[in-house]
TIVOFI-494770 format. One record per residue: y, z, x of N, C-alpha, C in turn. Coordinates in steps of 0.001 Angstrom, whole numbers, plus 500000, padded with zeros to 6 digits. Each point is the difference from the previous one (the first is absolute). Example, Ala and Ser with C-alpha at 12.3 -4.5 7.8 and 13.67 -1.06 7.14 Angstrom:
// TIVOFI-494770
494310507800513190501190500000499110501200500000500900
501050499280499650501190500060500820501090500730499230
//
This chain:
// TIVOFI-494770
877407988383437354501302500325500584500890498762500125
499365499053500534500550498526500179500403499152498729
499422500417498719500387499847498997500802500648499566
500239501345499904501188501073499608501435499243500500
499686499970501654501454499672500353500667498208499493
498508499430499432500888498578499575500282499868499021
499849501306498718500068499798498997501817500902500207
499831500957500531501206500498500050501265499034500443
499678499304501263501119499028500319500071498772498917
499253499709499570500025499036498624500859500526499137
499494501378499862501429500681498474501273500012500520
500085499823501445501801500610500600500265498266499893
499382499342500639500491498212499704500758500409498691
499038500042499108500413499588498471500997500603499636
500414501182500508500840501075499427501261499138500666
499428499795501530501243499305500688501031499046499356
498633499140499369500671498843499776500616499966498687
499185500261498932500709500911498775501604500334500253
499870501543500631501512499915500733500959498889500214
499644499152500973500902498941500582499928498924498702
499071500083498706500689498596499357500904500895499219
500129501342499844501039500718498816501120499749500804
500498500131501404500962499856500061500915498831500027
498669499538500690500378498131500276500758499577498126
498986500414498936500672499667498955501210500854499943
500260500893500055501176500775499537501246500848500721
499429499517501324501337500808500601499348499103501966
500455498460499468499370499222501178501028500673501005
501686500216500005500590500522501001499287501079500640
499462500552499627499544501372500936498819498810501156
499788499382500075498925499012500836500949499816501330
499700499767501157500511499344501087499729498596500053
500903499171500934500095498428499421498491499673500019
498991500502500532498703499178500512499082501010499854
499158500667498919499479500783499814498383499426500002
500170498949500431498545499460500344499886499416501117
498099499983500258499938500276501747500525498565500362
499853499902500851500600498302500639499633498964499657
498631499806500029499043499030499125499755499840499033
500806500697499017500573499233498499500995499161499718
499691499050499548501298499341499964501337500438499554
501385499445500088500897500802499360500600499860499195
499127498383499037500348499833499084499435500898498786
498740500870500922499488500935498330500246501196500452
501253500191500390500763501287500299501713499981498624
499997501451499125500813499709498955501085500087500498
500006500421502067501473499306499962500494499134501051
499095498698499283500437498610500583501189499754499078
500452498794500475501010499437499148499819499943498248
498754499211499832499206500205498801500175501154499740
499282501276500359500430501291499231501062500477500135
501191499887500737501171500267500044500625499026498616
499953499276499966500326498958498654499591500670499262
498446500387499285499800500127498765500282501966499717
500656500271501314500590501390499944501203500108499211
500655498929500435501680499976499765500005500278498020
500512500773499810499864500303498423501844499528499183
500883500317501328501504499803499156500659499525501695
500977498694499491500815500006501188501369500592499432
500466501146500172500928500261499537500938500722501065
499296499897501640500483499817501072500667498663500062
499145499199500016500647498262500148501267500287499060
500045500254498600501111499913499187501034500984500530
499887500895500109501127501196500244500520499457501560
499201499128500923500593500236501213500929498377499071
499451498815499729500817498679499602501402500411498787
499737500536499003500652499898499066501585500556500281
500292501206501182501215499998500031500879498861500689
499401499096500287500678498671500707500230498578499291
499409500841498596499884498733498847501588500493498943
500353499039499680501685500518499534499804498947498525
500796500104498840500104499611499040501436499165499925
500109499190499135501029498623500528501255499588498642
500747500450499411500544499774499097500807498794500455
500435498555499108500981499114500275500367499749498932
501960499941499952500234499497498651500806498695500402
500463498993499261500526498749499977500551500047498629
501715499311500388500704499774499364499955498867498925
500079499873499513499491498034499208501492499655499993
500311498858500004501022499344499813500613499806498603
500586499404499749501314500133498531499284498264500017
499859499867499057500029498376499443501457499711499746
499795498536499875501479499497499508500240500293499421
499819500481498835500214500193498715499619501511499415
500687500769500596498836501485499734500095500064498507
499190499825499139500237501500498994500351500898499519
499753500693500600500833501062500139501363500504499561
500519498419500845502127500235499561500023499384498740
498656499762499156500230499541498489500581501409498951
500926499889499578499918501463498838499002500030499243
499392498944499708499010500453498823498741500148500931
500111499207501086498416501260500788500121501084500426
501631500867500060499699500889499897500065501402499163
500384499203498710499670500650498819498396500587499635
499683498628500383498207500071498860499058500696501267
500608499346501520498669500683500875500656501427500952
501570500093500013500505501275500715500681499716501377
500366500715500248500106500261501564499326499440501060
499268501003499544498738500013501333499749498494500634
499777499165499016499874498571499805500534499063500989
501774500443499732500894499054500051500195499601501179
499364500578501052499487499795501717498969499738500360
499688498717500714498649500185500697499469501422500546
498645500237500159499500501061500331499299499773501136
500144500790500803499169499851501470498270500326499559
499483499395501037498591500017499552499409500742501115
498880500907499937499361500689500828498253499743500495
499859500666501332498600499439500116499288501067501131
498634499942500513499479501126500691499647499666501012
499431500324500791498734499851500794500304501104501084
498879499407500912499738501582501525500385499515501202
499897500667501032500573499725500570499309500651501578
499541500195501533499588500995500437501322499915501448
499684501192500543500720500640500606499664499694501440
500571499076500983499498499492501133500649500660501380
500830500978499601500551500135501139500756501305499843
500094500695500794500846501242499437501365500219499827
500988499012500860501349500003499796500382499062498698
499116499370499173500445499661498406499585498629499859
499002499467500804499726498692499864498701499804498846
500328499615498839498335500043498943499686498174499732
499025499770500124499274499047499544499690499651498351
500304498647500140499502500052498433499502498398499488
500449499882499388499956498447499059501251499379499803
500152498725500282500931499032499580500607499918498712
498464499834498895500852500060498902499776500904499624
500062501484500351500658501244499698501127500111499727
500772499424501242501544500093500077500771498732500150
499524498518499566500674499150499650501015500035499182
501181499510500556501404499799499065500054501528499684
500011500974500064500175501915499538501213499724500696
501277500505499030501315500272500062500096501920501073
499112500460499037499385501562500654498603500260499867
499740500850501459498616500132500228499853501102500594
499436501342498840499920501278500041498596500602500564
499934500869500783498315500525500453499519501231499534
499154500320499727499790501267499447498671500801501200
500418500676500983498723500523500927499283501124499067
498769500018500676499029500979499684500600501224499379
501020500306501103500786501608499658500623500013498772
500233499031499234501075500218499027501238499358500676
500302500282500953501363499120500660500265498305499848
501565499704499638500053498899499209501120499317500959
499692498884500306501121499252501390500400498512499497
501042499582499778500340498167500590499342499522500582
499463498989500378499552499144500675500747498579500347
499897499706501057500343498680500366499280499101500114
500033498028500437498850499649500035500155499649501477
499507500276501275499915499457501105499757498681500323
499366499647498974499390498467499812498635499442499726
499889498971499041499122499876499438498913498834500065
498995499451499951499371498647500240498971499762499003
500640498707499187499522499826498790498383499674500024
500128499196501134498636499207500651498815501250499856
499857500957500858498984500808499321500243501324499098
501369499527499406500081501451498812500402501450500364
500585499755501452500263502157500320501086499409500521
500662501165500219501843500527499982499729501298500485
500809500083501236500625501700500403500993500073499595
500273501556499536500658500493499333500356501273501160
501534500532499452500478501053501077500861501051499416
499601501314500034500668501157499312500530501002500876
501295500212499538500468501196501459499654501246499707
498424500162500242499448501414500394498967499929500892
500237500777500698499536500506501553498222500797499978
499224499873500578498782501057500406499197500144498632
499533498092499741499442499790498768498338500365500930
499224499883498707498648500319500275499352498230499907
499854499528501047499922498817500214498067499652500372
499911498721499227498445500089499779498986499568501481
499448500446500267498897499414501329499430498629499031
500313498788501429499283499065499751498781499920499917
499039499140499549498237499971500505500223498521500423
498564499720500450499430498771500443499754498683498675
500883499465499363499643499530498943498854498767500866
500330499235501127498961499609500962498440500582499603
500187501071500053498209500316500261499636500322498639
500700500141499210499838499906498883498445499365499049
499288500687499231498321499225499522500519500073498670
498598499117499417499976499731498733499562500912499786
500135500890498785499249501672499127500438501201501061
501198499615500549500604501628500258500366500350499558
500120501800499896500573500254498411501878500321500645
500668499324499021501614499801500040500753501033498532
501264500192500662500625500617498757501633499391499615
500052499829498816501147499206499736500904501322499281
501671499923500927500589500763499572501747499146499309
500091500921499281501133499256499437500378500701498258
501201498731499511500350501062499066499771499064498464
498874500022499725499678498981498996500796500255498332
500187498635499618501285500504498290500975500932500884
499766500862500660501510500670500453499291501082499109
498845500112500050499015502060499629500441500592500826
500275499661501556500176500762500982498856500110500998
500098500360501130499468499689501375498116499829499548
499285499374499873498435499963499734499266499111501150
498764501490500484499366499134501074498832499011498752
499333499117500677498533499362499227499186499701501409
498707500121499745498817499665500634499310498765499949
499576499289501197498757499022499683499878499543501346
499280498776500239499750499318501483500784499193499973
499993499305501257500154498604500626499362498879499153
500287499059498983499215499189499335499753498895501154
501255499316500272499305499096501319501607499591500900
499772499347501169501189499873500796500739498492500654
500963500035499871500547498560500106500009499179499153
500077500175498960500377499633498352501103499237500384
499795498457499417501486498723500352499678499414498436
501206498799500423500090499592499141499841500088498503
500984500985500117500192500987498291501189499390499086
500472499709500670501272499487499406500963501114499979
500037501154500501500923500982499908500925499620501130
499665499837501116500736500325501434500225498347500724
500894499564500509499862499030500950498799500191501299
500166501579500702499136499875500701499122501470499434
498644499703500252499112500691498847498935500591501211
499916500565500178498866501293500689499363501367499153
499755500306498938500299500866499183498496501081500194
499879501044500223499137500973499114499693500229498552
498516499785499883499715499984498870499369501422499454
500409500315499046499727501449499767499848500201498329
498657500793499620499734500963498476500753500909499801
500710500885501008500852501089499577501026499241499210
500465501035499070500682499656498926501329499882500174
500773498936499888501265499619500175500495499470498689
501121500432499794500685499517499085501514499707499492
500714499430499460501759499874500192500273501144500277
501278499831501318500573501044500441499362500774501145
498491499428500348499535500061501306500324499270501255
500737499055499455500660498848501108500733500936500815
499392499516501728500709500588500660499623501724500804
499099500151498918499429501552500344498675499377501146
499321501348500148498842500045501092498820499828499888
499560499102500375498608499818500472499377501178501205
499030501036499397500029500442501728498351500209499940
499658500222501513498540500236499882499448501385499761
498779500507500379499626501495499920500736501124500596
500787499463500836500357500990500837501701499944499913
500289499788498825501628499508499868500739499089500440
499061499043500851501264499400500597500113498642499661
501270499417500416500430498462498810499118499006500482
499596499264498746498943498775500364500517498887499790
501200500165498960500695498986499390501203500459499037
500647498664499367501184500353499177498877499253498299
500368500717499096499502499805498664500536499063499690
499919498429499451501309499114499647499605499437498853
498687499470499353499350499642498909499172500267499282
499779499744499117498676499955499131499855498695499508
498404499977499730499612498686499045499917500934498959
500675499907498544500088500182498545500223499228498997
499669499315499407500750499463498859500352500871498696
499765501099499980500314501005498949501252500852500933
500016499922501502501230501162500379499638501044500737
498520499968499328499274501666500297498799499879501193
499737500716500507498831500077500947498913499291499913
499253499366500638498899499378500002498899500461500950
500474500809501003499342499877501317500436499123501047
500945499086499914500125498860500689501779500280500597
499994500879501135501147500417500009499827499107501771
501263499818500424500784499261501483500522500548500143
500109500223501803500475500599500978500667499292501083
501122500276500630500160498791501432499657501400501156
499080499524500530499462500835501093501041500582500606
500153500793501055500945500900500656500201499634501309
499275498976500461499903499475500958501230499010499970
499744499075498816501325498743500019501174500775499111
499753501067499629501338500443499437501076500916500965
498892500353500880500904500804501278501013498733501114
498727499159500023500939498679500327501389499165499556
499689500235498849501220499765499042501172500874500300
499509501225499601500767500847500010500870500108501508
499545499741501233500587500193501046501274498700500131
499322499117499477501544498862499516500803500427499421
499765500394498822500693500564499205501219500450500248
499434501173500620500878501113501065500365499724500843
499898498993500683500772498939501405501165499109499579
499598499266499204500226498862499324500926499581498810
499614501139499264500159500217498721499349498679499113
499130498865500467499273499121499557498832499562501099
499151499054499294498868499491500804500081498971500267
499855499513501344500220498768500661498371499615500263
499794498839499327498862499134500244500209498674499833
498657499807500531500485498430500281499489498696498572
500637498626500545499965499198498649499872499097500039
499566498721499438499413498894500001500795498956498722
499840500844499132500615499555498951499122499019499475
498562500344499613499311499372499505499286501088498529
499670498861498857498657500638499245499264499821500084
498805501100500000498931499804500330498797500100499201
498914499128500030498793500150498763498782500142501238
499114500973499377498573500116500749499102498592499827
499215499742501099499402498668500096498634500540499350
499520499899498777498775500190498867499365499199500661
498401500383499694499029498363500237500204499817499555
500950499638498844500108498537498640500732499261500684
501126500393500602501151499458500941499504499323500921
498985500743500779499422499739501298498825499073499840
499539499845498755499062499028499715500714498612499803
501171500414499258501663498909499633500003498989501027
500283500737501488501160500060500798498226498973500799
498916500365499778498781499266501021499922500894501364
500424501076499578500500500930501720498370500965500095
499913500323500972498429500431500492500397501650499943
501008500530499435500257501489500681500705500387498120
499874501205499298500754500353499335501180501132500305
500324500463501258501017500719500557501311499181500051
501087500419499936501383499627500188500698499931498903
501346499700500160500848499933498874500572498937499523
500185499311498856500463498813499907501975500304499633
500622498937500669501087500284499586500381499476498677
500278500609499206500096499520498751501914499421499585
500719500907500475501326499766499945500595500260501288
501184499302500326501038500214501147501432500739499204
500310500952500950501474500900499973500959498650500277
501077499221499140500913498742500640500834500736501160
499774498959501273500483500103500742499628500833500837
499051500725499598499550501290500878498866499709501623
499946501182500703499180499162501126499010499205500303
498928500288498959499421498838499691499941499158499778
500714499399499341500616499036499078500588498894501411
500795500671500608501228499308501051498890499894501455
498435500626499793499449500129501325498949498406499585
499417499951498459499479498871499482498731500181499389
500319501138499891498560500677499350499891498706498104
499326499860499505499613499694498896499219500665498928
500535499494498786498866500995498873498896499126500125
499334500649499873498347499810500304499573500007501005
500705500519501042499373500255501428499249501337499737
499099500064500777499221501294499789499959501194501620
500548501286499687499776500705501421499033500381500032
499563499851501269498657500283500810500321501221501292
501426499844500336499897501121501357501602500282500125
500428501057500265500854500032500682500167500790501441
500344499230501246499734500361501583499042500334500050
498585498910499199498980500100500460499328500901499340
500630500862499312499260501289499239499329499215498297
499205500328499639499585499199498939500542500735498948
500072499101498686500875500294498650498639499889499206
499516501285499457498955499480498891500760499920498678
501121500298499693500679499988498585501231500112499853
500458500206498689501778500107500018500086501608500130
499457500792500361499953501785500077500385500294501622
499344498906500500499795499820501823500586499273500402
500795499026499145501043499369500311501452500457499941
500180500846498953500992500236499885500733501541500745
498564500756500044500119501153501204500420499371501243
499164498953500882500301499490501093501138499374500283
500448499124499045501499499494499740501036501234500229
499788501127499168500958501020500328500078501078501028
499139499480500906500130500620501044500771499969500869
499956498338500109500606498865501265501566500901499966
500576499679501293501725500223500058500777498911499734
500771500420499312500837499157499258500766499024501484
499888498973500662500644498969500339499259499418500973
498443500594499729498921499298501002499531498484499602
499687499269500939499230498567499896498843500520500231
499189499910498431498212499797500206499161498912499465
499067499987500515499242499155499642499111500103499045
500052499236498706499183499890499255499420499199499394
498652499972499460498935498886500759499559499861498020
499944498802499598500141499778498562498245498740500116
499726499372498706499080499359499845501276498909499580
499401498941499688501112498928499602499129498867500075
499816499698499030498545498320499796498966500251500479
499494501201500045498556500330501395500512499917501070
501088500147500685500023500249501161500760501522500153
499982500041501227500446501646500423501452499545500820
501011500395499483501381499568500697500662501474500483
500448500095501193501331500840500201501071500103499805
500799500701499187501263500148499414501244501029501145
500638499961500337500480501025500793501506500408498925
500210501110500148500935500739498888500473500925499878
501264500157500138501389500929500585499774500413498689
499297501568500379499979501053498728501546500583499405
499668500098499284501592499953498971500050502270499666
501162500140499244499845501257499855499569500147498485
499387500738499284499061500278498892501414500376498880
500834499346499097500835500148499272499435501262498772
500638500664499861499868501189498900499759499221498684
498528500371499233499854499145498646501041499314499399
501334500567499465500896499939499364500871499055500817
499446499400501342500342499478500568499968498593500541
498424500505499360499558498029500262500456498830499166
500103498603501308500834499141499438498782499109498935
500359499289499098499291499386499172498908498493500693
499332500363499468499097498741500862499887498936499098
//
């Protein structure tokens, strides 16, 4: 008898459990969050995070909620008349026509996203550099002017402003908490095919010294970016902005995997100048700056390879007039340490423009204090010649 009943509860286990892996494979929603007893862990439950991940089959929530806040960017520019046009030659415009006998305006693309609902969109600098006109094209088909609110060459984005009302404006994310191998989606309007999401992770974060940007914080990302993505969206799983799209590494033009982002964090920052301001006020030194290498630091006989060497002075600029020297090397500013020209030149632009600080240089092996009435950060096109 005692055998009957253990062979019977043995077949209902099996049947049980049988049961619970068909559904677990194929229809895990029908499960409640915790379908195991307490004392299993909950990492071998399929809906931990882990099985919630390897559940996810399409984000096409993430896309449908991001993509109406992603806008397409037409700019055309006039070219100028040379001295001498052509054109007013008769015989150029015998042999080449009309069409010819005028410079022709030149055209260009990129994206653009949607930050605000009364018409404020985010984008790229040189999206809309020098653009005589700068046309938007939204999700809907609807086609608007644009203005430029103002732009900052330094990290590459420009607000832009269109008079239409009760836009579908994108939710920020945490570009902060942001990991390496989250999966991200890049939206935008690549060649000008028209609006295309792409897939991939986070390759890695705080990407400097690229040579693209004066100041460089960038997201590194496999999703596929390509001309005419400048300016479009970075967003995470759940739609929301992680960043602005601004580069690629290519030497062919075309995709590599190796696509840049400026996080959403320093572009919202930007952007709130922007819109205050209509420019960015940071602060200035008026120095160039080179990273201190151990080759340098082996050079220099110095015990530390952190800091920056000054390599050039701005003439006349605050440095210069405070007594700073080339070949002084920074080590701190108010005490805060400088490991490079990335951390130097962030910290420099922080300061308010007409403060006395102190900054603390190497100079023959010794450690000297400099004190120095921060200057205001001149617009590229602005700086005086050193």
């Amino acid at each position: 008898m005692l055998r009957k009943l253990w062979l019977t509860f043995a077949q209902a286990v099996a049947v049980a459990l049988a049961v619970l892996l068909v559904v677990t494979s194929f229809r895990p929603q029908w499960l409640p969050a915790r379908p195991w007893p307490a004392w299993v862990p909950a990492s071998w439950s399929p809906q931990s995070s882990s099985g919630r991940q390897q559940a996810i089959l399409s984000y096409s929530a993430a896309a449908q909620r991001a993509t109406p806040s992603v806008v397409n960017i037409f700019t055309s520019k006039e070219l100028e008349e040379p001295d001498y046009p052509p054109g007013n030659d008769p015989r150029f415009r015998r042999f080449f026509g009309e069409q010819y006998a005028q410079p022709q305006p030149t055209y260009s693309l990129g994206s653009g996203v949607i930050v605000s609902s009364d018409g404020l969109i985010l984008t790229n600098h040189h999206v809309v550099e020098s653009a005589d006109e700068i046309e938007v094209l939204l999700s809907d088909g609807r086609r608007a002017r644009a203005s430029v609110v103002g732009s900052d060459p330094d990290t590459d984005l420009a607000v832009l402003r269109v008079d239409i009302r009760e836009l579908p404006a994108i939710a920020f994310g945490k570009s902060e908490d942001a990991k390496v191998g989250d999966v991200v989606l890049a939206i935008g309007n690549p060649f000008g095919v028209g609006q295309t999401v792409t897939m991939g992770i986070i390759s890695a974060l705080g990407r400097s010294q690229l040579g693209i940007n004066t100041f460089e914080n960038f997201i590194q990302t496999d999703a596929a970016i390509n001309p005419g993505n400048s300016g479009g969206a970075l967003v995470d799983a759940d739609g929301r902005l992680l960043g602005i799209n601004t580069a690629i590494y290519s030497p062919s033009g075309g995709s590599l995997g190796i696509g840049f982002a400026t996080p959403a964090s320093s572009a919202l920052h930007v952007m709130e100048q922007l819109v205050r301001d209509g420019a960015v006020t940071r602060g200035f030194i008026g120095v160039e700056p080179q990273d201190l290498t151990p080759e340098l630091a082996e050079a220099f006989q110095l015990p530390r390879n952190e800091g920056a060497v000054i390599a050039g002075l701005v003439r006349d600029g605050p440095a210069e007039r405070a007594g700073v020297r080339i070949g002084d090397i920074l080590v701190a500013v108010n005490d805060v340490a400088v490991k490079n020209t990335t951390a130097m030149l962030d910290t420099i632009a922080k300061l308010s423009p007409g403060a006395t600080v102190t900054f603390r240089f190497i100079r023959d092996n010794k450690q000297i204090d400099i004190r120095i009435v921060v200057g205001k950060r001149p617009r590229p096109q602005e700086l005086p010649p050193r």
